[in-house]
C-alpha positions as CSV (number, residue, x, y, z in Angstrom):
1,X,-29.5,-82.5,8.0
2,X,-31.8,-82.3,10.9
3,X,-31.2,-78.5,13.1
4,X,-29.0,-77.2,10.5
5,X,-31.6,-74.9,8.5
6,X,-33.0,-73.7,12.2
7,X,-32.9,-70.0,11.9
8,X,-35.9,-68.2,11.1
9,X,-36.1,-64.5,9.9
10,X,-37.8,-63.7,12.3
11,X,-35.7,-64.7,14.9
12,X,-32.6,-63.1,13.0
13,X,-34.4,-59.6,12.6
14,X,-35.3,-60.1,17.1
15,X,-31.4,-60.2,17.4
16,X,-30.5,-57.6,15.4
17,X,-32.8,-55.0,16.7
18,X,-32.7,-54.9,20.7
19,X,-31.4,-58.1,21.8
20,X,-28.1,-57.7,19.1
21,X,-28.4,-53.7,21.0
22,X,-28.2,-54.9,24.3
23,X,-25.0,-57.3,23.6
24,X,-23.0,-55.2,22.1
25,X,-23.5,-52.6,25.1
26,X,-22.8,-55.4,27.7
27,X,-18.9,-55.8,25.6
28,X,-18.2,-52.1,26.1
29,X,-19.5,-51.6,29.0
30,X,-19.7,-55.4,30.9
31,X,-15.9,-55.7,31.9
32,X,-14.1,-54.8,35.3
33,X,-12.1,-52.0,34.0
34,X,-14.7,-50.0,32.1
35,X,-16.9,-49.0,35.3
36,X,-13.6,-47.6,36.8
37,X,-12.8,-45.1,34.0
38,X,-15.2,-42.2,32.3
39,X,-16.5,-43.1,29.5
40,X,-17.4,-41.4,25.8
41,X,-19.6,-43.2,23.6
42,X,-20.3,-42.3,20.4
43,X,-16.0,-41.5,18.9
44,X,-16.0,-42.6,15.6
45,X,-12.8,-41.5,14.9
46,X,-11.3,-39.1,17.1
47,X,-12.7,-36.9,19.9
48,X,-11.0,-34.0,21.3
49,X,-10.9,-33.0,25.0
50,X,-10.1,-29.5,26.6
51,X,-8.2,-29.6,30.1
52,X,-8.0,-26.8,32.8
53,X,-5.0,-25.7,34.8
54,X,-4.5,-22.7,37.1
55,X,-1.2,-21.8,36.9
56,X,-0.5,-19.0,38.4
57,X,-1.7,-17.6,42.1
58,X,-4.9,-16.1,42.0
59,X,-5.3,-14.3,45.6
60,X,-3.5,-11.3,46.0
61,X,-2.6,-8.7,48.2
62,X,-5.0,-5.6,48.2
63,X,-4.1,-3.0,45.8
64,X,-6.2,0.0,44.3
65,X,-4.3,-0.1,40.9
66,X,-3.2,-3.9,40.4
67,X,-5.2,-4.9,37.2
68,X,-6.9,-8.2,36.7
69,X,-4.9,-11.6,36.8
70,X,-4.4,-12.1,32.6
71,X,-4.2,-15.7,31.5
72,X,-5.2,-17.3,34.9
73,X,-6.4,-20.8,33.0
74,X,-4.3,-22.5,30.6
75,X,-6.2,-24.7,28.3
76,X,-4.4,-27.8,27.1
77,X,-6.0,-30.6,24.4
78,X,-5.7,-34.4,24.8
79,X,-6.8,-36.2,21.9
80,X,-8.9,-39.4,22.6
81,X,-8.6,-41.4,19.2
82,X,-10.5,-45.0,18.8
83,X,-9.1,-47.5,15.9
84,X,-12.0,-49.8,14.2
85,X,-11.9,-53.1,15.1
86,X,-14.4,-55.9,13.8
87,X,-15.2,-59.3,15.3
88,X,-16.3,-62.2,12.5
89,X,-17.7,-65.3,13.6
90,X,-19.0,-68.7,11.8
91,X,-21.1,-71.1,13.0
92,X,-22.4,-74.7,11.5
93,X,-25.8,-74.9,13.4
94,X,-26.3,-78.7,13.8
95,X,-28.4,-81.0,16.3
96,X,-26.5,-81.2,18.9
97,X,-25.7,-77.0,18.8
98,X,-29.5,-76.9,19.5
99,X,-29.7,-79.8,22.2
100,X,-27.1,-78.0,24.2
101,X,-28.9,-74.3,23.6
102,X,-32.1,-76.0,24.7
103,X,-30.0,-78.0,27.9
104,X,-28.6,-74.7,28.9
105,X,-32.5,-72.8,28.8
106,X,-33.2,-75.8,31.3
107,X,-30.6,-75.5,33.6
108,X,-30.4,-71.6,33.5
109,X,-34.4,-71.7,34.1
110,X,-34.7,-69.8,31.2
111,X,-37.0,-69.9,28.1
112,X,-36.0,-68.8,24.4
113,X,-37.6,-65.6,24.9
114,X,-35.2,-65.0,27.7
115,X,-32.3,-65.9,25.8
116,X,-32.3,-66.7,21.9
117,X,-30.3,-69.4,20.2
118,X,-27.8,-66.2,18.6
119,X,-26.9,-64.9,21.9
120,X,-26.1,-68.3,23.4
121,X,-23.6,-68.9,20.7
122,X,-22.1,-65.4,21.1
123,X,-22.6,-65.4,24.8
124,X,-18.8,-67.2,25.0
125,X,-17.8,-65.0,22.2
126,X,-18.7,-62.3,23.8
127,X,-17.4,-63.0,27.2
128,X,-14.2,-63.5,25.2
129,X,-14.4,-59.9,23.8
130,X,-14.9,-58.9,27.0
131,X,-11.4,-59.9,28.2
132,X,-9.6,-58.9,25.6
133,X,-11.0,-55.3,25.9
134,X,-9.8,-55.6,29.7
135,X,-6.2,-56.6,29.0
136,X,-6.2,-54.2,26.0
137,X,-7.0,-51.3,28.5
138,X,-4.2,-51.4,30.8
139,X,-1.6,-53.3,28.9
140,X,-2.1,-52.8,24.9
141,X,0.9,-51.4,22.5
142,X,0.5,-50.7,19.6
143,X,2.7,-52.4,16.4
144,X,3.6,-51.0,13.5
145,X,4.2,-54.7,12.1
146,X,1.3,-57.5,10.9
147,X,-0.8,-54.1,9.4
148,X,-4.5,-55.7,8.5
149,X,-4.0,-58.5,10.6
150,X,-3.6,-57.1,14.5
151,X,-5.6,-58.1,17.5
152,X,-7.1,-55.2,19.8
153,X,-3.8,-55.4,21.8
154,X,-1.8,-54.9,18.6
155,X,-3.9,-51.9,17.5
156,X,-4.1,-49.7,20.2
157,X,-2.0,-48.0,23.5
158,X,-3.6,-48.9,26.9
159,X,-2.7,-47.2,29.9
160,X,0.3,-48.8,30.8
161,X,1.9,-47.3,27.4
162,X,0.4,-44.1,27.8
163,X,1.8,-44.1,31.2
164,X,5.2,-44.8,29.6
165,X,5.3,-42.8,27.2
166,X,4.6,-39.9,29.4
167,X,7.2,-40.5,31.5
168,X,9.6,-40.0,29.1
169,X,8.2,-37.1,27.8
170,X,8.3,-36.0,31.4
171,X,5.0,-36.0,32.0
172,X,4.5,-38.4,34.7
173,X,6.9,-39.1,37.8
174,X,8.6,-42.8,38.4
175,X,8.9,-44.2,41.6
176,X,11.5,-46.6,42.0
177,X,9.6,-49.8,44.1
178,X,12.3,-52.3,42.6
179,X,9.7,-55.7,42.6
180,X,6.9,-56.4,44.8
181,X,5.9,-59.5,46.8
182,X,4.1,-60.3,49.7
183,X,7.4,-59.1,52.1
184,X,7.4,-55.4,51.0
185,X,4.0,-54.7,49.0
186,X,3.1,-52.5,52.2
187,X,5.9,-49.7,51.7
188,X,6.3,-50.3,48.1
189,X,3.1,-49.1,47.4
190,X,3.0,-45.9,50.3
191,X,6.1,-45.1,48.1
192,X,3.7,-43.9,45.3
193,X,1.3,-42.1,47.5
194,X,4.7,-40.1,49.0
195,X,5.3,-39.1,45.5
196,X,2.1,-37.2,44.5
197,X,1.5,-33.6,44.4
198,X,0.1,-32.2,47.3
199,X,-3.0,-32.1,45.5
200,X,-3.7,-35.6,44.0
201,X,-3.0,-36.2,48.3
202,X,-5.8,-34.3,49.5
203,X,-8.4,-35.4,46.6
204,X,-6.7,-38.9,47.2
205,X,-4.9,-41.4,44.6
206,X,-5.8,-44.3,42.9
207,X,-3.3,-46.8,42.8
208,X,-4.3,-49.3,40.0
209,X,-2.5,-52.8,40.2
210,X,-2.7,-56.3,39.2
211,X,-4.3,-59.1,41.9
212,X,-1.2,-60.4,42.2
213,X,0.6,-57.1,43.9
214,X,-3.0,-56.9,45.5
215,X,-3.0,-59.9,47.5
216,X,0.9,-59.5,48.2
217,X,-0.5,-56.4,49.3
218,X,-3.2,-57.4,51.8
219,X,-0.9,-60.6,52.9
220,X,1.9,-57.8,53.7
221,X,-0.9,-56.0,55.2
222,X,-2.0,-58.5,57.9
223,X,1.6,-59.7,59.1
224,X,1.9,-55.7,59.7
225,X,-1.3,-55.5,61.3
226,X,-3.1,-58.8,62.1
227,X,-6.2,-56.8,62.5
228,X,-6.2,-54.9,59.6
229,X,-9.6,-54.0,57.8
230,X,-9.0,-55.8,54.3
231,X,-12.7,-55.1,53.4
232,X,-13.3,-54.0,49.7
233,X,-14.4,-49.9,49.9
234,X,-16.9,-48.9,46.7
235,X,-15.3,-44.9,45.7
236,X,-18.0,-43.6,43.4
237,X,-17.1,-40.9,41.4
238,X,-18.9,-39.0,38.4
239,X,-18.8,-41.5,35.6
240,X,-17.0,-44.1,37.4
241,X,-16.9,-46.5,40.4
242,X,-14.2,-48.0,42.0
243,X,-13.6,-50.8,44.6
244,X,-10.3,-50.9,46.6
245,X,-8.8,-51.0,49.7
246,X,-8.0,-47.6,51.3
247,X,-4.3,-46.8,52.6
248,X,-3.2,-46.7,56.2
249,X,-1.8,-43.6,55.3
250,X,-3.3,-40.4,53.5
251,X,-6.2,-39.8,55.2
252,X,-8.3,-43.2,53.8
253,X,-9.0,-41.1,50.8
254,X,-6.1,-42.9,48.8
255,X,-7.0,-46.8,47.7
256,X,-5.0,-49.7,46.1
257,X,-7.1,-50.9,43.3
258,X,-7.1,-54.1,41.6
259,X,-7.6,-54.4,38.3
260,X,-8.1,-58.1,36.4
261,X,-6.3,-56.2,33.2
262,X,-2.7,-55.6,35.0
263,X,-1.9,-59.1,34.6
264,X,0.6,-60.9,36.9
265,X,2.8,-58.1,37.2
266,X,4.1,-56.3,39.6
267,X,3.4,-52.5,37.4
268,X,1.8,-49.7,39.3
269,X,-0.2,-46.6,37.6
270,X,-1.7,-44.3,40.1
271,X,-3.9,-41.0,39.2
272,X,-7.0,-40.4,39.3
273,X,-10.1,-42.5,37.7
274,X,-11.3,-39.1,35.7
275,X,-8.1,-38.5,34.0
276,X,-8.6,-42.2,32.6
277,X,-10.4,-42.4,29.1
278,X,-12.3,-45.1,27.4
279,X,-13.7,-44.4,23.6
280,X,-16.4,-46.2,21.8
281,X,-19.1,-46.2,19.7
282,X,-22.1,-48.9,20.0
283,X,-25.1,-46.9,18.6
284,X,-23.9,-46.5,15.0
285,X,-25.4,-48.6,12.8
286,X,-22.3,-50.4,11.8
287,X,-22.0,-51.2,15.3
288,X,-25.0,-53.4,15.0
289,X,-24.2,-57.5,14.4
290,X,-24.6,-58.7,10.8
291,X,-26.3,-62.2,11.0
292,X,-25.7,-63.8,7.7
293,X,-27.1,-67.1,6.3
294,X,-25.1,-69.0,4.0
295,X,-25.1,-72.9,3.1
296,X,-24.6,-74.9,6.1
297,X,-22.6,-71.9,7.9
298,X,-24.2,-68.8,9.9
299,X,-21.7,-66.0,9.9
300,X,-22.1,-63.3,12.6
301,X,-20.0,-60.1,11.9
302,X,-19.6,-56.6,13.7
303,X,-17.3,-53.7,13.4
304,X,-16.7,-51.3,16.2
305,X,-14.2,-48.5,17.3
306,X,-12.7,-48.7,20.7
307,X,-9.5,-46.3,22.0
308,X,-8.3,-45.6,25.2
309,X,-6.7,-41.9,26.6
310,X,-4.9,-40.6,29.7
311,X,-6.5,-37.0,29.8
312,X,-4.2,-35.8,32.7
313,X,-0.5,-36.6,31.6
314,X,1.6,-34.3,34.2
315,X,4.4,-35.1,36.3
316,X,3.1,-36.0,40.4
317,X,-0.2,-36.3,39.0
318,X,0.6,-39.3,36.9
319,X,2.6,-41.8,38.4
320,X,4.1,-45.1,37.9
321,X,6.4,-47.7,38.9
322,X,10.2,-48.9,37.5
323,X,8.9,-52.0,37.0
324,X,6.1,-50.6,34.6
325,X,8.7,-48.8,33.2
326,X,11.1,-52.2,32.6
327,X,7.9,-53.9,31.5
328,X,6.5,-51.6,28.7
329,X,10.5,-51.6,27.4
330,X,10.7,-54.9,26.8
331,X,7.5,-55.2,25.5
């Protein structure tokens, strides 16, 4: 059958060398959520990461015989483990497949050296990828149940879980908001900024939340304050940038941030965007797509690990909302 037997071995051995490279980067590091967070590339299995406290005080009055300060730092691990997922695909390459590959070239202004036939049918693929490691972020849980067969959100714990399970482990503080809508967003959400430590206050929060709580948020906002500045703020950080709006309270060094991987809910999580941890690892050489020719069908396959980690899990530091907490219980 005419365009069925269309891909060369050349064309195959192009994608899997810098062009397969470059999508597989854009799915790990392409959505929202993953230029908010710091990032570790290359955790294959597990990664272990030291965190620093001061807990005791350090300046003391003057005194010829007091010794040195013993055990100043204490030294705490957080364990950043990834779970190996895989992606298979199958395509029947026929006429029309290429008609609308060559249709798209035309309307994109493109040429097939700008964009192969493989990576337009992965490109929706791979936009889909995309989403699901957005969602699996924030909201994942991980199930004991359908072993061999789970999706990403199945496998792993996303922040919201983490968040959870801290706070009942008392390592994160709940704020009682009750629900959130475009009456009350406004003092729901100052409500988490009251409850941080001193600290997290004068380095500023980050107060991540669905669009929905956002724009309840900013329609709150302007029947406050009609002239409100709801202009989106860019906070860059090391490893990370953020865009939110700041709070009328704290100083402007506290934002509401929305985040497309929150859902429709009305859950808040605020920290800090260092203490949030996102594992991968695109440059092994499983990570690479396997393009496979066989009959009529073209299989692409690739396996990758991905895991997320809240390296700051302490009480005032780590926050979140009842409805988070009502949420993740039911889940």
């Amino acid at each position: 059958m005419e365009g069925v037997n269309i891909m060369s071995e050349e064309l195959v051995q192009e994608f899997l060398t810098e062009k397969g490279r470059e999508v597989i980067k854009k799915m790990f590091y392409g959505f929202v959520s993953a230029g908010m967070v710091r990032k570790f590339d290359g955790v294959t299995d597990k990664l272990d990461l030291a965190e620093e406290d001061v807990t005791v005080d350090l300046i003391k009055e003057w005194n010829a015989v007091l010794g040195f300060t013993e055990d100043a730092i204490e030294v705490r691990k957080v364990r950043l483990e990834v779970a190996e997922m895989k992606t298979e695909l199958k395509f029947v390459i026929k006429a029309e497949k290429v008609r609308a590959y060559k249709t798209y070239l035309k309307g994109a202004g493109l040429v097939s050296d700008d964009l192969s036939l493989i990576e337009y049918l992965l490109m929706t693929p791979q936009e889909k990828r995309m989403e699901e490691l957005e969602d699996a972020m924030w909201l994942a849980k991980e199930k004991s149940d359908g072993v061999g067969s789970r999706v990403l959100r199945d496998r792993v714990n996303g922040y919201a879980t983490i968040a959870y399970n801290a706070s009942l482990a008392g390592d994160a503080t709940v704020v009682t908001t009750g629900s959130i809508d475009n009456t009350n967003a406004v003092t729901k959400v100052q409500l988490m900024y009251k409850a941080a430590h001193k600290t997290m206050k004068t380095k500023g929060i980050h107060i991540y939340c669905s669009y929905t709580t956002f724009d309840n948020y900013l329609e709150n906002l302007l029947t406050l304050h009609a002239s409100a500045d709801t202009q989106l703020q860019e906070i860059k950080g090391v490893g990370y940038t953020l865009q939110g709006i700041p709070l009328r309270i704290g100083g402007k060094r506290s934002f509401l941030i929305p985040v497309p991987g929150m859902g429709d809910d009305d859950m808040l999580i605020a920290t800090r965007a260092e203490f949030l941890a996102y594992g991968f690892d695109y440059e092994n050489e499983s990570g690479e797509w396997d393009i496979q020719k066989h009959g009529w069908e073209t299989w692409a396959l690739n396996a990758f690990p991905v895991g997320f980690q809240i390296l700051l899990k302490k009480a005032k530091f780590l926050l979140i909302n009842d409805r988070l907490v009502t949420l993740m219980a039911a889940a």
